[in-house]
C-alpha positions as CSV (number, residue, x, y, z in Angstrom):
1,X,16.8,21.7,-44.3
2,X,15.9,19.5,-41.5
3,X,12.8,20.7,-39.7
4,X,12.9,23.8,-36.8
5,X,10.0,26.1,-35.7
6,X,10.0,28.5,-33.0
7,X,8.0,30.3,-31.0
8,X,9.4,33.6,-28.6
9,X,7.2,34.2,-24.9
10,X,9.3,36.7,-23.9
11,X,6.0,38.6,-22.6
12,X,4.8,35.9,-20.2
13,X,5.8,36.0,-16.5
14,X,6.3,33.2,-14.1
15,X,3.3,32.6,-12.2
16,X,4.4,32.8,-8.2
17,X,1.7,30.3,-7.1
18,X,3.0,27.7,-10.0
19,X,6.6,28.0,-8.5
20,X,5.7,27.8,-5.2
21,X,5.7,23.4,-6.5
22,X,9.1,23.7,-7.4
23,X,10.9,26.1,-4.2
24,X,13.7,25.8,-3.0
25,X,11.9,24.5,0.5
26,X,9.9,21.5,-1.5
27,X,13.1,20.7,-3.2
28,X,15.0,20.1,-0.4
29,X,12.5,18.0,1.4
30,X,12.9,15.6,-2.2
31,X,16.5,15.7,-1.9
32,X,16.3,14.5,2.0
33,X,14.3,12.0,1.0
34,X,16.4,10.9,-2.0
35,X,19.7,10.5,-0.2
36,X,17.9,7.3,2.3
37,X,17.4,5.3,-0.7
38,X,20.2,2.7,-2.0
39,X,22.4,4.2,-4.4
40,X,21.8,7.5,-4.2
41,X,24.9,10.1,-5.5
42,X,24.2,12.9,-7.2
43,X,25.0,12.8,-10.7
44,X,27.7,14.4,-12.3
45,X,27.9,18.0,-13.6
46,X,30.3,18.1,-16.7
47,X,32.0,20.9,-18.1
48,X,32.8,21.1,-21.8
49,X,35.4,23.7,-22.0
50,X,36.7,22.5,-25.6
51,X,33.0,22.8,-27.0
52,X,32.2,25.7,-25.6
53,X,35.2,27.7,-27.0
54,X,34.3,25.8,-30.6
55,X,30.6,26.9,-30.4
56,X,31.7,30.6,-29.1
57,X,29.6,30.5,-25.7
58,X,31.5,30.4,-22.2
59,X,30.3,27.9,-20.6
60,X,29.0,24.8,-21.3
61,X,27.8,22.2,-18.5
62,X,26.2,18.8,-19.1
63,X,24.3,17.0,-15.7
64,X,24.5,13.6,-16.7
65,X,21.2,11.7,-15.7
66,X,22.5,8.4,-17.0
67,X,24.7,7.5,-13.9
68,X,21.1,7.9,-11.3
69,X,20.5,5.1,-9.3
70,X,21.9,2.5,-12.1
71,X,18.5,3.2,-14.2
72,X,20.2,4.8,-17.2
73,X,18.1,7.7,-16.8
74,X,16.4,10.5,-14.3
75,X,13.1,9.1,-14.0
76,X,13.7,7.1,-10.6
77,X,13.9,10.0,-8.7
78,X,10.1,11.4,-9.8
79,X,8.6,7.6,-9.2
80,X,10.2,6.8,-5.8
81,X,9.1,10.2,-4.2
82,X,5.5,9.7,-5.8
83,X,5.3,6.2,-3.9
84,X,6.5,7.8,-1.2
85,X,4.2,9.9,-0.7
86,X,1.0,7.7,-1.3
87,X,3.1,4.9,1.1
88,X,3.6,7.8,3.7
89,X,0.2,9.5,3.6
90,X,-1.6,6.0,3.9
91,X,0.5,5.9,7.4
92,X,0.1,9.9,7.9
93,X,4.0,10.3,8.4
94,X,6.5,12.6,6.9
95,X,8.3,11.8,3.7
96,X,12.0,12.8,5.0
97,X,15.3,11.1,5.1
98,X,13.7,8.7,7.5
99,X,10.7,7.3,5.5
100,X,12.8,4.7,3.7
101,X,13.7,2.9,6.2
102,X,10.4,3.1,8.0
103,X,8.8,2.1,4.6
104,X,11.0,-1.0,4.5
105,X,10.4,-2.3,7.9
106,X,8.4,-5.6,8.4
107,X,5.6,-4.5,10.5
108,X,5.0,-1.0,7.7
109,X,4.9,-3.7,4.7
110,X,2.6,-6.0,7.0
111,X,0.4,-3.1,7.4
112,X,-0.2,-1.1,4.0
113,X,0.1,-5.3,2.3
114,X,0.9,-6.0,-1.0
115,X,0.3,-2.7,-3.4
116,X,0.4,-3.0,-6.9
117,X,1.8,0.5,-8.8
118,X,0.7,1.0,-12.5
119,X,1.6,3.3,-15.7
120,X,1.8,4.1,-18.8
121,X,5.9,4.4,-20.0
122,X,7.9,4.8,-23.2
123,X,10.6,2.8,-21.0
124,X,12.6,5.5,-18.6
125,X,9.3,6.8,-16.4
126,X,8.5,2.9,-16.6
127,X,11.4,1.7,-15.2
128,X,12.0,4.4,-12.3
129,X,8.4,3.4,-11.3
130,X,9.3,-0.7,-11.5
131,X,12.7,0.1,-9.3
132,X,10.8,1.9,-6.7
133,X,7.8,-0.7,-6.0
134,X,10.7,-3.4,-5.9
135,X,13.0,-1.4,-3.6
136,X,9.6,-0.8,-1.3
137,X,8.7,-4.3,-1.6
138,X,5.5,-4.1,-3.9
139,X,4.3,-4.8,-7.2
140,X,4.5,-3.0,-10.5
141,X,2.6,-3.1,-13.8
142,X,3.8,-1.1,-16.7
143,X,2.3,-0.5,-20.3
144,X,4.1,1.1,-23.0
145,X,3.1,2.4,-26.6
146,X,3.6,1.0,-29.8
147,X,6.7,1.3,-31.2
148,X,8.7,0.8,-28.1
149,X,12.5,-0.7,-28.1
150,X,12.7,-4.0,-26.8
151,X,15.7,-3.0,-25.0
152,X,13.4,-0.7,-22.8
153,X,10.8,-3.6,-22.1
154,X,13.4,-5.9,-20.8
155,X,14.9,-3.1,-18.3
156,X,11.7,-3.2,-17.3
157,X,10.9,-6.8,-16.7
158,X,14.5,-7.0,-15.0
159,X,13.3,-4.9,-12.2
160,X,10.2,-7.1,-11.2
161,X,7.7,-5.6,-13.6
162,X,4.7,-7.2,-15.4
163,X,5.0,-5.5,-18.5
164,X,4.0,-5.1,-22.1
165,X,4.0,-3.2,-25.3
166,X,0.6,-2.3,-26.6
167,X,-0.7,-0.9,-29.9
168,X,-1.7,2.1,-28.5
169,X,0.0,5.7,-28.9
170,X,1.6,6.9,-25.5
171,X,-1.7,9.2,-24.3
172,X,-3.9,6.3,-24.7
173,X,-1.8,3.8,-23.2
174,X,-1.8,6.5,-20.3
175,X,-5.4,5.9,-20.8
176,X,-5.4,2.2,-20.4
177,X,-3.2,2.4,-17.2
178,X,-5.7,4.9,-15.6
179,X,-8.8,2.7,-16.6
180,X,-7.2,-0.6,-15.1
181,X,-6.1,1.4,-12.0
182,X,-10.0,1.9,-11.1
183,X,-10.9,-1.5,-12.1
184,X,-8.1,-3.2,-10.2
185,X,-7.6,-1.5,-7.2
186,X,-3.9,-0.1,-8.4
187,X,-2.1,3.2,-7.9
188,X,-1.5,4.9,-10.7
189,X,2.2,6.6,-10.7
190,X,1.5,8.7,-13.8
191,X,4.2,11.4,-14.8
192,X,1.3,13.9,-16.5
193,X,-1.5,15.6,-14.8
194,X,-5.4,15.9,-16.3
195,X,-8.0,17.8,-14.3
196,X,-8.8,15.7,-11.5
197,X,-5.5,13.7,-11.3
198,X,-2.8,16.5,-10.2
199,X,-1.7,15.4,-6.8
200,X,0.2,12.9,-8.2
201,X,2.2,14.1,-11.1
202,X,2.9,17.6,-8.8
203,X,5.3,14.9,-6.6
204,X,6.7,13.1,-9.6
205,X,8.0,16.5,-10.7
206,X,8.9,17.5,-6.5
207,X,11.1,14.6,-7.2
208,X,12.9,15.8,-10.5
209,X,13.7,18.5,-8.7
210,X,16.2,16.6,-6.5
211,X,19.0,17.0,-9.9
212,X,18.1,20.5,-10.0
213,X,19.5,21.3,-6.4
214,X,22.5,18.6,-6.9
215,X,23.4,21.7,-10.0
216,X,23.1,24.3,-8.1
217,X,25.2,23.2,-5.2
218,X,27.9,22.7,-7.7
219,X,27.9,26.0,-9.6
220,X,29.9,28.9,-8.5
221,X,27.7,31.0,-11.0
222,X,24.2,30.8,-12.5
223,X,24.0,29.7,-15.8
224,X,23.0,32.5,-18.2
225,X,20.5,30.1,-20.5
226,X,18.8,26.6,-19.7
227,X,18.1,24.2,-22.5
228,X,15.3,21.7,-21.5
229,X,14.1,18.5,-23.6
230,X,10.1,17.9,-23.0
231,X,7.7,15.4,-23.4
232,X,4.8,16.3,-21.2
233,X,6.5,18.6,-20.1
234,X,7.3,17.6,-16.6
235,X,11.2,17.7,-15.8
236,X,11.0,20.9,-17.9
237,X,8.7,22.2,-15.7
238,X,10.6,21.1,-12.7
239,X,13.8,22.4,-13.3
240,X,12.7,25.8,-14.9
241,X,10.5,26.6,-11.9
242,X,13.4,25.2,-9.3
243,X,15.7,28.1,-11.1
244,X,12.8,30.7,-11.8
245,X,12.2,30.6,-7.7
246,X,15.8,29.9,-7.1
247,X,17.5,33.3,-8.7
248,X,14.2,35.1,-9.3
249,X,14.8,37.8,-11.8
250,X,18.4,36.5,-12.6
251,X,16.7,32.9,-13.6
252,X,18.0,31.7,-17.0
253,X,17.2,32.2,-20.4
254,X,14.7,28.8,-20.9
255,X,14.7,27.2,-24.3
256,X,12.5,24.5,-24.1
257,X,13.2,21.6,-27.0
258,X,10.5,18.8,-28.5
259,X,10.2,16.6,-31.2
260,X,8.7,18.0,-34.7
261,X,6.1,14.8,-34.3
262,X,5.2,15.6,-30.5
263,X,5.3,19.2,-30.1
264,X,2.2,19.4,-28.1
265,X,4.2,22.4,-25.8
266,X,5.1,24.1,-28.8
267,X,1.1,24.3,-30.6
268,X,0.1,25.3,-26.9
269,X,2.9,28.1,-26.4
270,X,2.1,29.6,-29.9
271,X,-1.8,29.9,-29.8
272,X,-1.2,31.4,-26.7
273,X,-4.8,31.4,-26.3
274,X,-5.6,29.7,-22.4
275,X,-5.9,26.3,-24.0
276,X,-3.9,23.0,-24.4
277,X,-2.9,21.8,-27.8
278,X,-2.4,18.4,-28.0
279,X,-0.8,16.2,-31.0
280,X,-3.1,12.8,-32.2
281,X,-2.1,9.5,-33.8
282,X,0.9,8.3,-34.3
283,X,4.4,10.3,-32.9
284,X,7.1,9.0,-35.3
285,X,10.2,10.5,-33.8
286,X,13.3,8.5,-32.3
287,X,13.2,10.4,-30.0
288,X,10.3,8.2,-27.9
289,X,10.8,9.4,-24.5
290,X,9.4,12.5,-26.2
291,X,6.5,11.5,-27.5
292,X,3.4,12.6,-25.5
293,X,1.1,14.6,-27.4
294,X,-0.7,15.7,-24.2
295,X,1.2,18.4,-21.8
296,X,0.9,17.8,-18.1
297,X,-1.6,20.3,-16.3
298,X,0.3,21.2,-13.4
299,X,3.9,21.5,-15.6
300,X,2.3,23.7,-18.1
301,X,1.3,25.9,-15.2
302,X,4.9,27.0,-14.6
303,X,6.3,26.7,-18.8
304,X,4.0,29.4,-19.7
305,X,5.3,31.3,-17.9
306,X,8.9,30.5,-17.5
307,X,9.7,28.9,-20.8
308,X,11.1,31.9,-22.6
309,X,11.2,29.9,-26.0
310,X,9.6,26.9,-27.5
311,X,11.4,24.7,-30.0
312,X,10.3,22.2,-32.3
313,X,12.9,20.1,-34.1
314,X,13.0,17.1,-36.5
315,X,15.0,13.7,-35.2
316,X,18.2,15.4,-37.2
317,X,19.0,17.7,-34.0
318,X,19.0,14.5,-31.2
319,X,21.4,13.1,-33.6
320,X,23.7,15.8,-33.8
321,X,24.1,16.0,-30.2
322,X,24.5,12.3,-29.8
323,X,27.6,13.0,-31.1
324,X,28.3,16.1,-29.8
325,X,28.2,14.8,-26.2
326,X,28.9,11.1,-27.2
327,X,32.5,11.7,-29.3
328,X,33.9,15.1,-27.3
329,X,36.5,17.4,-28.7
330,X,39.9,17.0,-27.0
331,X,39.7,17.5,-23.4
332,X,36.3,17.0,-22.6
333,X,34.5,14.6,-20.8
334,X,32.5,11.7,-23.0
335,X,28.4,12.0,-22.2
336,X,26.6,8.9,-23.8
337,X,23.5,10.7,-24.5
338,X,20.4,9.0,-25.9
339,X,18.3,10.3,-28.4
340,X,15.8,12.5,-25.0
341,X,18.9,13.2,-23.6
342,X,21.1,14.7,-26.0
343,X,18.5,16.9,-28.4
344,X,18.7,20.2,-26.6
345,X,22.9,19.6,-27.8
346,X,22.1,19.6,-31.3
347,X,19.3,22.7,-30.8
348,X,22.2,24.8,-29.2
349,X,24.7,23.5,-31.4
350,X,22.2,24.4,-34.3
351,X,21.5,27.7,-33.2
352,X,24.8,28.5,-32.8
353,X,26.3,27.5,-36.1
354,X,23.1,27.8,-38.8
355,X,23.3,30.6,-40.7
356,X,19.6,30.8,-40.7
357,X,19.4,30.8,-36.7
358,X,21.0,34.0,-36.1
359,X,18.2,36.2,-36.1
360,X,16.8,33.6,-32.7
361,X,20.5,33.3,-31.4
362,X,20.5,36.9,-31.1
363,X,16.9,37.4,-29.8
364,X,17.9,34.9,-27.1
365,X,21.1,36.7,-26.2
366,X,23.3,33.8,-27.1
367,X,27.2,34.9,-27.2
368,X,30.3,34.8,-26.5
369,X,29.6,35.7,-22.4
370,X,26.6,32.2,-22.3
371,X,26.8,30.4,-19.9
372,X,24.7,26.9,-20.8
373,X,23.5,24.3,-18.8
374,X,22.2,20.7,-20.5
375,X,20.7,17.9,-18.8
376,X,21.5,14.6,-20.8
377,X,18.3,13.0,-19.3
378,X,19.4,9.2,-20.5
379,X,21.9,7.5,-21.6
380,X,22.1,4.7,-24.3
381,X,18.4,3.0,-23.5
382,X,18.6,2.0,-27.1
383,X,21.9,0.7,-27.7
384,X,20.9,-0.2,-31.5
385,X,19.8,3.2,-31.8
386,X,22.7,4.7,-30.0
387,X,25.5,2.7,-32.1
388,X,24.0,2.9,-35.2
389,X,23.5,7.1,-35.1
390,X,27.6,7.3,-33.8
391,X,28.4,5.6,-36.4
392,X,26.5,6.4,-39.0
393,X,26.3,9.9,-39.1
């Protein structure tokens, strides 16, 4: 049987000052900022009735990331408000609805000069970070780990980028783009936090939060459980505290979903013992917008105490809900889910259908009265990858 571990935090309790990053107030100052920038629309919120009533839950909503601001993925909306708020503190205004344009005007760009943005990327947090130096008008330099599609580099390149794959695993490439950001003089727009460098990562995840609110002005209920795919651990942590300060003791049921070869949240959740766990060497999962073996600080701050279960899964789950969301039952809505976006699918789908799951399905009170919500955090950034699972499997 393909691999699944799980570990149950019922007993932890979300830490107030943690969520106080993630309110409903610092949410809507992202999403004020997020509507001034080109192309903003919020993304849609899917319902698949059909799969719902075939897995036996009520509900089932998918918010699909891969329509955000033509980037195939959520990861924009973390880098633009991180350079915002480096370009806006450096002139001591406001990051609101007016700062783009103020950003963008001749005499700002003469001011602040040319600014060069740097980090570390598997491709999506990469090419968010690219886009937004280009749409400010400033340079961008973006490594990536070994391993990386060259799909993902290109995107990257086509939005202005000097980029390149490395041989390094993702934490050390984070390593490298921290290192040349003191030597050069760059910014580093990392999305995960170490003691020291917090400030940051804190608005990267501010600006995840942005898809969050789009949800919950859409729902006319709250969803019952929230399934949540982590690398580091930051959109996780983003949209688990926006719900855990948004309904308060009515939050949702969080399940929080990694890879078998990255579960660094997982080994940290279990040993429950005030430390991180981090995983070393190589992360062989296809899943590679997953694999960071190093949680993020300030995200782990509001997990522990909001993530209600911690799952870690082999490359067989992203697969099955690749083709869950990608080839719908009759009626629904088509999702093209890559292999980030669409694992927490094939966890619920898992634990909803294995025989050996029941014993967790009931523990998390999934049934017939769930209400689920998904976020399919990319679309198809490896097309051969995509493809070759749909038809394949």
């Amino acid at each position: 049987m393909p691999q699944f571990q799980y570990y149950l935090n019922f007993h932890h309790q979300p830490d107030p000052k943690a969520l106080a990053l993630t309110s409903p107030e610092a949410t809507q100052a992202a999403h004020a900022f997020h509507t001034s920038l080109p192309g903003y629309a919020p993304t849609p919120l899917v319902s698949l009735d059909a799969q719902a009533k075939h897995l036996g839950i009520a509900k089932l909503w998918v918010k699909d990331e891969s329509h955000r601001f033509g980037l195939n993925a959520f990861k924009g909306l973390g880098g633009s408000y991180a350079i915002a708020e480096y370009l806006c503190g450096r002139l001591d205004i406001p990051v609101d609805g007016k700062a783009f344009s103020l950003l963008t005007a001749p005499e700002t760009r003469e001011k602040l000069g040319q600014i060069t943005f740097v980090t570390a990327t598997d491709g999506n947090h990469g090419r968010g970070v690219a886009w937004a130096a280009r749409v400010f008008g400033h340079k961008s330099v973006v490594y990536m780990p070994k391993g990386s599609a060259l799909e993902r580099l290109e995107n990257i390149r086509a939005q202005g980028a000097q980029a390149e794959i490395t041989d390094l695993n993702y934490d050390d490439a984070v390593r490298l783009a921290s290192q040349m950001a003191e030597e050069r003089g760059w910014v580093l727009i990392q999305d995960t936090a170490w003691d020291g460098y917090e400030a940051v990562p804190t608005h990267i995840m501010q600006g995840y939060t942005t898809l969050a609110w789009e949800i919950a002005q859409e729902l006319d209920q709250p969803p019952t459980h929230l399934f949540l795919q982590a690398g580091v651990g930051s959109v996780a942590g983003a949209v688990s505290g926006y719900f855990a300060a948004l309904y308060g003791d009515q939050r949702p049921v969080t399940v929080i979903c990694e890879p078998d070869q990255a579960d660094c949240l997982y080994r940290t959740a279990k040993a429950d013992d005030g430390n991180l766990h981090f995983v070393t060497g190589d992360m062989n999962s296809m899943m590679a917008g997953l694999c960071c073996g190093e949680p993020c600080t300030v995200s782990w701050d509001i997990l522990q105490g909001v993530g209600d279960c911690f799952v870690s899964c082999a490359d067989h789950y992203a697969a099955r809900g690749m083709i869950l969301l990608g080839k719908p039952l009759d009626g629904d809505p088509r999702v093209i889910s890559g292999e980030s976006g669409a694992v927490t699918a094939g966890v619920l789908e898992g634990l909803l259908t294995e025989a050996r799951l029941a014993d967790l399905r009931d523990k998390l009170g999934l049934n017939e009265t769930s209400r689920v919500l998904l976020i399919s955090t990319e679309g198809d950034t490896d097309r051969e990858n995509y493809h070759r699972i749909l038809n394949i499997f």
